[in-house]
N, C-alpha and C positions, 0 to 999 in steps of 0.2 A: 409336466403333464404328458402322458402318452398320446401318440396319435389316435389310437383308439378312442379314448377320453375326448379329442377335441373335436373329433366327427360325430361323438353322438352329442356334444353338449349343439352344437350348429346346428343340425339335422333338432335336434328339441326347440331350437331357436326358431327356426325354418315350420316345425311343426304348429307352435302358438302363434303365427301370424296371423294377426286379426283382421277382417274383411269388413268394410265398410256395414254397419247395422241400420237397414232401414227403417225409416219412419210408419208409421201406420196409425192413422189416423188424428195427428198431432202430438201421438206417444212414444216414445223409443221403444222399440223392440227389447227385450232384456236377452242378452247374448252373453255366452251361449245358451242354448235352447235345449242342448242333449249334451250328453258325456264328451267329454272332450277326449280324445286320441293320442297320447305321448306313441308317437313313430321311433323305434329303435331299431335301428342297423347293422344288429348283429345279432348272432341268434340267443334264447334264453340259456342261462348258465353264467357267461362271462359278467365282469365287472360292469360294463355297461349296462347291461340288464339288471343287475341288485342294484346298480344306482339310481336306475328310471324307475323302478318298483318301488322304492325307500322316496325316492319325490312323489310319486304318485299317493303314497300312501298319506303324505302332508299337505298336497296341493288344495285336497278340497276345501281344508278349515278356510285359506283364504280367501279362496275363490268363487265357490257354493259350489262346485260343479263338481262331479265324480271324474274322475281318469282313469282311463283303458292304456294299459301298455300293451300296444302293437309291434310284435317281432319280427321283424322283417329281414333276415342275416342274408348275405349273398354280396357278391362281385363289391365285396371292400364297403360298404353303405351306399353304391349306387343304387341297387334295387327300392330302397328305403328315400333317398334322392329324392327318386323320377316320380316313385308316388306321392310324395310329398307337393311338387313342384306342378 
């Protein structure tokens, strides 16, 4: 696998970390709530992009949720990082 390849599958890893779902009223919250964000760290065109676009395009059947792929290219996948983190 390219470096390329192993920062955006992390940075996707980093992206679906799920955050505790509150209770309300003795019910769980059904999470997520809105479109979920696949973050990608290089800008649209390259390989990391048609492969975050080609997940996105399959993630909903399992999940119920739609996916936005967020391009975020610059300084190697830091900028895509820090807004993640």
């Amino acid at each position: 696998m390219t470096k390329r390849l192993v920062v955006a599958l992390l940075l996707a890893g980093v992206g679906f970390a799920a955050h505790p779902a509150h209770a309300q009223g003795g019910s769980a919250a059904k999470y997520p709530d809105r479109p979920i964000r696949l973050v990608v760290g290089f800008p649209p065109g390259g390989a990391t992009d048609i492969l975050a676009r080609i997940l996105s395009q399959h993630m909903p059947e399992s999940i119920g949720q739609p996916v936005v792929v967020d391009n975020r290219g610059g300084a190697s996948g830091t900028i895509a990082a820090a807004m993640v983190a």
